[in-house]
C-alpha positions as CSV (number, residue, x, y, z in Angstrom):
1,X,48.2,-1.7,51.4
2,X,51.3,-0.3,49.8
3,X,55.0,-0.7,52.1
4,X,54.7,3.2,52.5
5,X,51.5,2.9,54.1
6,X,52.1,1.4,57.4
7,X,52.8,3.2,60.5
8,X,56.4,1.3,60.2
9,X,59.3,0.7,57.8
10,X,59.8,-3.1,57.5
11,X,62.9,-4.7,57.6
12,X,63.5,-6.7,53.9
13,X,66.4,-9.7,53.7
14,X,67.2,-8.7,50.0
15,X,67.8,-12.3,47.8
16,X,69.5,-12.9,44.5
17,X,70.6,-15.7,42.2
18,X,73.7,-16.0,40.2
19,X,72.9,-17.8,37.2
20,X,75.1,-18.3,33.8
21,X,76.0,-16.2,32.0
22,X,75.3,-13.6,35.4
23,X,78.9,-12.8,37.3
24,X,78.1,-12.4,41.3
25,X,79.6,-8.3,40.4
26,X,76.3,-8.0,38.2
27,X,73.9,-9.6,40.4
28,X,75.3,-7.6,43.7
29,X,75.1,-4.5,41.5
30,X,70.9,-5.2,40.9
31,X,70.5,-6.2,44.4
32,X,71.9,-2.6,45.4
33,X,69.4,-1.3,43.0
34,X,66.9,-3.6,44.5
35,X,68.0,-1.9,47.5
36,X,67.2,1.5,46.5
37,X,63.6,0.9,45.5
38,X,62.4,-1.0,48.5
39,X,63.9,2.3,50.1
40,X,62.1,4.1,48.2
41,X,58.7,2.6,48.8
42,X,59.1,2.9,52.5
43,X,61.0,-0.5,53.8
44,X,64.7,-0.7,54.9
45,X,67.4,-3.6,53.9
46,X,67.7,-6.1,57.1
47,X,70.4,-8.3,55.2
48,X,70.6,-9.6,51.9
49,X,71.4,-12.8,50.4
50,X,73.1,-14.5,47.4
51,X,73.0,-17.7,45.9
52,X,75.1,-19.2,43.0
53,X,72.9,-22.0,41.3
54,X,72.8,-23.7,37.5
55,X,69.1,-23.0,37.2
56,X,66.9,-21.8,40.0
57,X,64.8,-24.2,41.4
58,X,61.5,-24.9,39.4
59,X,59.4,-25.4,43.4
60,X,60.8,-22.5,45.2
61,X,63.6,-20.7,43.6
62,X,66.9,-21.2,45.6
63,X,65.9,-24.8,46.9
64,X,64.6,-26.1,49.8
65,X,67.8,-26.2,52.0
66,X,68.4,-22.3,51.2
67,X,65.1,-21.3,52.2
68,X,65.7,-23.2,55.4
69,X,68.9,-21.1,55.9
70,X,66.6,-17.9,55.0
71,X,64.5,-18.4,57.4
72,X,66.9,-19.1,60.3
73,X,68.5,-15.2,58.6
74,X,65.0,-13.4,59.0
75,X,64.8,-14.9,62.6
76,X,68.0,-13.0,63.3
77,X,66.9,-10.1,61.8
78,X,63.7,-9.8,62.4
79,X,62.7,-9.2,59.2
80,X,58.8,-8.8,57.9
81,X,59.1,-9.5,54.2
82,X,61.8,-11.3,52.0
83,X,62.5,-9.6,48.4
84,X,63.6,-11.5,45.3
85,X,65.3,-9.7,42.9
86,X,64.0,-11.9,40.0
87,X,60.2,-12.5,39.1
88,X,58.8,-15.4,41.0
89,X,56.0,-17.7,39.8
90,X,53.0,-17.9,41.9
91,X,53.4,-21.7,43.0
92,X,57.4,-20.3,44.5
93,X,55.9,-17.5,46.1
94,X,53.3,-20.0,47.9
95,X,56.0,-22.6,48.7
96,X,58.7,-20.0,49.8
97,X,56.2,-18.2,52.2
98,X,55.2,-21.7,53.9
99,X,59.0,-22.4,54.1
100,X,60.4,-18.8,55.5
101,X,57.0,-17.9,57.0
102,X,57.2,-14.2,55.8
103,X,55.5,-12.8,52.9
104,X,58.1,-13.4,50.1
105,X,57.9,-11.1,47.0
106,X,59.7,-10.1,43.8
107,X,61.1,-6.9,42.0
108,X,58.0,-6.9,40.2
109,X,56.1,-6.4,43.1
110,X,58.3,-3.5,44.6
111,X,58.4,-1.5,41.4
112,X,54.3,-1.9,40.6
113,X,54.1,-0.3,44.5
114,X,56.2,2.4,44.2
115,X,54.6,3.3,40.3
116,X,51.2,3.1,42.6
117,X,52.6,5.2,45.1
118,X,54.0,7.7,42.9
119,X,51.0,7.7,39.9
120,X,49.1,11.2,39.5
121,X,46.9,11.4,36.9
122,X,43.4,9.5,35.9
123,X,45.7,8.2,33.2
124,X,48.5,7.2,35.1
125,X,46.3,5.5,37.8
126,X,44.4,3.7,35.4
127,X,48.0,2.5,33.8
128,X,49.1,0.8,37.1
129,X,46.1,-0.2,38.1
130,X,46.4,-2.7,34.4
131,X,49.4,-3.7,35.2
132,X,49.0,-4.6,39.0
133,X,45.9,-6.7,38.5
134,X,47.7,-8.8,35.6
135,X,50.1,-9.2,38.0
136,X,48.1,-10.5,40.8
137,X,45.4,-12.4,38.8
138,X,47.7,-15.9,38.2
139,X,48.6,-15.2,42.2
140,X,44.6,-15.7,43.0
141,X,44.9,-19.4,42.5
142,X,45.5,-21.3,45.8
143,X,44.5,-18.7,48.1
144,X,40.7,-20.0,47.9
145,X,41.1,-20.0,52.1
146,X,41.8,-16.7,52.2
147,X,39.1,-15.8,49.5
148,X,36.0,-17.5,50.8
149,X,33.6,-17.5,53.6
150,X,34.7,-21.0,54.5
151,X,38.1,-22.9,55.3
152,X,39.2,-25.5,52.8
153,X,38.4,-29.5,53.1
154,X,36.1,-32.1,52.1
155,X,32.5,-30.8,51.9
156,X,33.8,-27.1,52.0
157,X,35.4,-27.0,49.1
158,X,32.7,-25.2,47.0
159,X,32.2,-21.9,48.1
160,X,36.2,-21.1,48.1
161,X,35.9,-22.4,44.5
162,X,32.7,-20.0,43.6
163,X,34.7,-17.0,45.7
164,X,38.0,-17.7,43.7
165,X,36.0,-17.9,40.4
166,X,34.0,-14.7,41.0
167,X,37.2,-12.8,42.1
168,X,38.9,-14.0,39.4
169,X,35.9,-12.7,36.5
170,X,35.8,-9.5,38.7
171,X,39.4,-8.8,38.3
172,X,38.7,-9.8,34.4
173,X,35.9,-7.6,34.2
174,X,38.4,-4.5,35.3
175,X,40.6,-5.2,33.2
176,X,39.0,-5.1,30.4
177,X,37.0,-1.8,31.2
178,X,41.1,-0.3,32.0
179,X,41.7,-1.8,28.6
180,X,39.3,0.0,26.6
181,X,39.6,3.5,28.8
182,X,43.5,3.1,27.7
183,X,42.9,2.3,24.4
184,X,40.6,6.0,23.9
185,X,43.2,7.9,25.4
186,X,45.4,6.2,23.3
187,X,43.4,6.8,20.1
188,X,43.2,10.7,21.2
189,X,46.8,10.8,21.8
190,X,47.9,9.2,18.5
191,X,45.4,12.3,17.1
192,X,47.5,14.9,19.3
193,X,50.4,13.3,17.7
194,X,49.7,13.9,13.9
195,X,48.5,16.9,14.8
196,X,52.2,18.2,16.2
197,X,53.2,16.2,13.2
198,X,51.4,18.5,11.0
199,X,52.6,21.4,13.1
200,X,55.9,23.5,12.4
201,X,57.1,22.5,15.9
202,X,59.8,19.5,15.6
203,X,59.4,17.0,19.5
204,X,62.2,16.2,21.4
205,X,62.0,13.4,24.2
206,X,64.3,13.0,27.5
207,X,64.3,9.7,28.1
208,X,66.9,7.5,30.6
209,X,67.5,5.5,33.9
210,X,65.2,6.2,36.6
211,X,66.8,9.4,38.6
212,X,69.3,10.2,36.0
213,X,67.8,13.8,35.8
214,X,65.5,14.0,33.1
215,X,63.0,16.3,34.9
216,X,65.7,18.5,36.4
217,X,66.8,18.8,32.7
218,X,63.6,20.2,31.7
219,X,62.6,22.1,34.2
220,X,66.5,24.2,34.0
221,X,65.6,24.0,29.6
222,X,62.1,24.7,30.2
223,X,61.2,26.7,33.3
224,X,58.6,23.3,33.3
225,X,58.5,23.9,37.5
226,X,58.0,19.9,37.0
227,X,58.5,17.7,40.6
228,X,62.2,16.6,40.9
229,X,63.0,14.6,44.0
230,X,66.2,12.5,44.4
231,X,64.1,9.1,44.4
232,X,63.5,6.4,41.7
233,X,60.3,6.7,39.5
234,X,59.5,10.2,41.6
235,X,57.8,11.5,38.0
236,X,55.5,8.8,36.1
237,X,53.1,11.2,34.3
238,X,54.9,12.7,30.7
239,X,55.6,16.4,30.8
240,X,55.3,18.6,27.5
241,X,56.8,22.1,27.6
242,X,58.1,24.6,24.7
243,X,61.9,24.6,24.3
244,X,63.6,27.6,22.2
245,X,67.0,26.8,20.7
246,X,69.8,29.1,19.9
247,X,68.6,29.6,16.2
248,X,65.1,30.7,17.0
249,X,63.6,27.2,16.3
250,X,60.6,26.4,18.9
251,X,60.3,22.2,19.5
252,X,58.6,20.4,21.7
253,X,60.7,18.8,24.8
254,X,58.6,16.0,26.6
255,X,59.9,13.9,30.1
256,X,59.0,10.6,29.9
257,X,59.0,7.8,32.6
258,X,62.0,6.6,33.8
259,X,63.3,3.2,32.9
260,X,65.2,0.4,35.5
261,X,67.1,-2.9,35.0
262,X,64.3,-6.0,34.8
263,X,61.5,-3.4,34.5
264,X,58.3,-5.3,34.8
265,X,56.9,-6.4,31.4
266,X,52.9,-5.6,32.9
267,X,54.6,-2.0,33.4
268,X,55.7,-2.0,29.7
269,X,52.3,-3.3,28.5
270,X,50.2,-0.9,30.6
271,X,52.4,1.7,29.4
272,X,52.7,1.0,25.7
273,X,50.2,3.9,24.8
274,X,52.7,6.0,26.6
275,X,56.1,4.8,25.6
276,X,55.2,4.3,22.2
277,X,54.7,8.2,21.9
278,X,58.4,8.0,22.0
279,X,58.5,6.2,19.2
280,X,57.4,8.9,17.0
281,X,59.4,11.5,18.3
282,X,61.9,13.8,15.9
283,X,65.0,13.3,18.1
284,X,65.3,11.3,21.7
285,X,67.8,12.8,24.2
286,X,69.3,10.3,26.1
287,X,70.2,11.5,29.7
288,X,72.4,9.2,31.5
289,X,73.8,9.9,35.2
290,X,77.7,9.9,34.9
291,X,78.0,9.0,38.1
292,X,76.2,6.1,38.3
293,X,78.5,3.1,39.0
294,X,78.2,1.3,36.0
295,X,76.6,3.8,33.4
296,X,76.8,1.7,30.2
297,X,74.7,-1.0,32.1
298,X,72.1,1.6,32.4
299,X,72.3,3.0,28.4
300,X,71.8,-0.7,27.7
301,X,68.5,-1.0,29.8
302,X,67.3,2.2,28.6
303,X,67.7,0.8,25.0
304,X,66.4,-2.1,25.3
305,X,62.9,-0.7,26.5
306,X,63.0,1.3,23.4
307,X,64.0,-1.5,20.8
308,X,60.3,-3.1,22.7
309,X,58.4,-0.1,22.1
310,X,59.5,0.5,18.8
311,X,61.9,3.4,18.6
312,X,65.6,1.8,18.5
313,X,65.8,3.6,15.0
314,X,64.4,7.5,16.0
315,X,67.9,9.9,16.3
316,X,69.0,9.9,19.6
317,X,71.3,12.7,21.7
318,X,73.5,11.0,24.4
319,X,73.2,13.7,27.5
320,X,75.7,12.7,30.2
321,X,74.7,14.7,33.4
322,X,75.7,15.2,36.9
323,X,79.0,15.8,35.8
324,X,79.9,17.8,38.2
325,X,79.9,14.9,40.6
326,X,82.1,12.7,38.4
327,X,83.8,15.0,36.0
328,X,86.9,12.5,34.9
329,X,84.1,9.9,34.1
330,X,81.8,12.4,32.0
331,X,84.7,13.4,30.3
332,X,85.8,9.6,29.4
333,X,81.9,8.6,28.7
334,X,81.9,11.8,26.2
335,X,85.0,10.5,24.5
336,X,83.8,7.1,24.1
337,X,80.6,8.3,22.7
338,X,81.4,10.8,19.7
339,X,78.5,13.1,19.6
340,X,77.7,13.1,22.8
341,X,77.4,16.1,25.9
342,X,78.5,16.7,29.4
343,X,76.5,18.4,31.3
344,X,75.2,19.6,35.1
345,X,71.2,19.7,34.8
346,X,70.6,21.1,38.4
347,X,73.2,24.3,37.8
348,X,72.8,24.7,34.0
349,X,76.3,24.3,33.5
350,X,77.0,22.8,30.1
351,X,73.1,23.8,29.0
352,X,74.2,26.0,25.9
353,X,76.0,22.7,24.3
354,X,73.4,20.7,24.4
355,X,70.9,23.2,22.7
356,X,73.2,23.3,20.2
357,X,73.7,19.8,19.5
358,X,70.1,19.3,19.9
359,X,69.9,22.1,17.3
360,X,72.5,20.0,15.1
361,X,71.1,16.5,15.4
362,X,67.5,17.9,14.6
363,X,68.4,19.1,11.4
364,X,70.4,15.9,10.0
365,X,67.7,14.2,10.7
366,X,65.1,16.7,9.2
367,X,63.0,15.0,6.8
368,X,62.1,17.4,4.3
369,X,61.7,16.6,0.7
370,X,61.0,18.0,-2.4
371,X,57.7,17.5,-3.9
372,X,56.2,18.8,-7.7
373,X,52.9,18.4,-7.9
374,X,50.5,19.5,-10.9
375,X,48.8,22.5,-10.1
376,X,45.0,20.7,-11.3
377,X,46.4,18.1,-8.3
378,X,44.2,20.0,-5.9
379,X,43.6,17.0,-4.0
380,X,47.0,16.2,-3.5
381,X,48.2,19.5,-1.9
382,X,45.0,19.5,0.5
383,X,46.2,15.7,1.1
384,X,50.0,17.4,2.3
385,X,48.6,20.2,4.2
386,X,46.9,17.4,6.1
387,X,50.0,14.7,6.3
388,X,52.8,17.2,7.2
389,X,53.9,21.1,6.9
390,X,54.5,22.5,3.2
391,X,57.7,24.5,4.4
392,X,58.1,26.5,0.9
393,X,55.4,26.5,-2.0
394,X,57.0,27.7,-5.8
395,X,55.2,27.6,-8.8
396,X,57.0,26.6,-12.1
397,X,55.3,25.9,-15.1
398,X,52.7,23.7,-14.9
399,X,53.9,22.2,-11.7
400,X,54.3,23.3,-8.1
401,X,57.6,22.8,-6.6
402,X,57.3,21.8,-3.0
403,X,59.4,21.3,0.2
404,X,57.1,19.8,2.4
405,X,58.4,18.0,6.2
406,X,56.7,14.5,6.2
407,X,56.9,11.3,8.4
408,X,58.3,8.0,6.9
409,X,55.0,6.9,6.0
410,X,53.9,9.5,4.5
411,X,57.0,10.4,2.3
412,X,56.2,6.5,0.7
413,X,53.2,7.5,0.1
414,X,53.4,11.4,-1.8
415,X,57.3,9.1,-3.5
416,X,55.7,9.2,-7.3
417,X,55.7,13.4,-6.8
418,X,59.5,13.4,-5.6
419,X,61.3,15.4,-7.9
420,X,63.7,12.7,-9.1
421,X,61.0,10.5,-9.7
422,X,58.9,13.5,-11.5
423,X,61.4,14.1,-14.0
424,X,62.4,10.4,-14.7
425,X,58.7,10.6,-15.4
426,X,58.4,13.3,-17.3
427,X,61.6,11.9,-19.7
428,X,59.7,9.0,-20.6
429,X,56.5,10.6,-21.9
């Protein structure tokens, strides 16, 4: 049962660690994030805690004496569950919910509920479905009591056993079947992909922070009519519409998921197929909420998903919006990032600049090249029609001069028909 299910909001004491080389500004800053997604899968903040410590504790995270403390806290409170705004093992979880007696759980867990709440299609579903039952399956062991027809003790200590080793190969079992439903859909998207490749139509990607505005960006770009709500991870499922830019030149604009400080790394996994679309994308527009309190913080954990996936080196377009809620800041985040946008995605304002750079950026980054081929190499123009769009087609001689668009791989591949390397040829012989 998911937080937003119940016929109540529970009350959350919020906890966080400050470790080296953490400052206690940093860690306050996550736990107000922390705040904002138990809000948003249906819970309210009761009180929240922080804890300066060298290491956390290896048995129960913030020591035995702190948990004492936080337990004598959620008395006062009255709070149902206690949040930890790092990843907990499952023996601390165990030993912190004997020691507070509330149900103690981390980040992880809030973020997999609210991606559960929030996932639409078969796809989706099936991608947080993966990632919550890795999640849970190390956090089966030592709940044999709860999993079997019998308590725990001498003589009784076989069917909890048998219980906890058949949940355990059931929960095996469905991942595996998940794994090899994701891994078609991946295989058929990877086929979609060359075939836009192929296509005259360059892709463009919004990606950024969780509510920074990406779907109200294509929706105002796009007329998309995708869902925008002013709630973290409100879109999961990718978004594909046709964009027209002030030249005439049709691309491809796709939303992608949103990403969030400490995003769970069964989330990453389960999304690869996804994410990794991103990867082979002509240009990535970067949209980053001006407002936010500390917006470089955000750019940082946005690029550090995409270095994991793959795509730290595709083009990317830095897109601050919402500046009309902090206009002296977009100004200041545009001059320290040369290049960059301001913009307003919910009024349009500032919409015709960033066509235009998007325009600009796409073609210093086009990857045309200029091909001659033979004209008895039949086999080799049927191989470019197939690996990338032949642009403009001239015949001279005994040779066909080419301009062909092609992907990395494929311009290493068609290199000993590069013009340069052609007539170096052709000087030797």
């Amino acid at each position: 049962m998911t937080l937003i299910e119940r016929s109540f909001r529970e009350r959350i004491v919020l906890v966080g660690v400050v470790t080296w080389p953490n400052r206690p500004d940093d860690v306050e800053a996550s736990l107000d994030e922390l705040s904002l997604l138990v809000d948003t899968a249906g819970a309210d903040e009761a009180a929240r805690v922080v804890q300066a410590r060298d290491v956390p504790d290896p048995a129960t995270f913030i020591g035995s004496g702190k948990a004492a403390e936080l337990h004598r806290l959620c008395e006062q409170v009255d709070a149902d569950t206690v949040v930890f705004d790092d990843e907990l093992t499952p023996a601390q979880q165990r030993n912190l919910e004997k020691l507070i007696g509330r149900t103690a759980i981390d980040r992880t867990a809030v973020i997999l509920d609210i991606f559960a709440q929030n996932a639409r299609t078969d796809e989706g579903k099936a991608q947080v479905e993966l990632a919550l039952l890795r999640y849970r399956l190390p956090r089966l062991r030592g709940r044999g009591s709860a999993l079997s027809q019998q308590a725990g003790g001498i003589g009784t200590r076989g069917p909890g056993e048998t219980q906890l080793e058949v949940d355990r190969r059931r929960i095996m079992r469905r991942i595996s079947r998940l794994d090899a439903e994701l891994r078609q859909l991946e295989a058929t998207r990877r086929t979609q992909l060359r075939a836009r490749r192929r296509g005259a139509a360059r892709t463009v990607s919004l990606v950024g922070y969780t509510n920074a505005g990406k779907s109200t960006l294509l929706n105002t770009l796009t007329d998309a009519d995708v869902l925008v709500e002013n709630r973290l991870f409100a879109t999961l499922d990718p978004r594909t519409r046709r964009l027209e830019l002030p030249g005439g030149e049709v691309v491809l604009c796709s939303d992608t998921v949103g990403f969030v400080r400490k995003l769970p790394h069964q989330l990453v996994e389960s999304f690869r197929s996804t994410l990794e679309v991103v990867s082979g994308t002509d240009l990535l527009v970067h949209v980053v909420d001006a407002s936010a309190a500390d917006p470089e913080a955000q750019m940082d954990a946005v690029r550090s998903v995409l270095a994991e996936i793959g795509a730290s080196e595709v083009p990317e377009l830095v897109a601050f919006n919402k500046a009309d809620l902090a206009p002296s800041a977009a100004r200041r985040l545009v001059a320290s990032h040369p290049g960059s946008v301001a913009l307003c995605a919910r009024t349009g304002e500032g919409g015709a600049g960033l066509l235009a750079a998007i325009g600009a950026a796409l073609r210093a980054s086009d990857r045309t090249v200029e091909l001659l081929v033979p004209v008895e190499r039949g086999d080799v123009l049927a191989a470019l029609h197939r690996a990338g769009e032949i642009v403009e087609q001239k015949e001279a001689g005994e040779v066909l001069a080419l301009r062909v668009r092609l992907d990395d791989a494929s311009r290493h591949r068609f290199a000993e028909f590069a013009a340069p390397a052609w007539r170096d040829r052709q000087e030797v012989t």
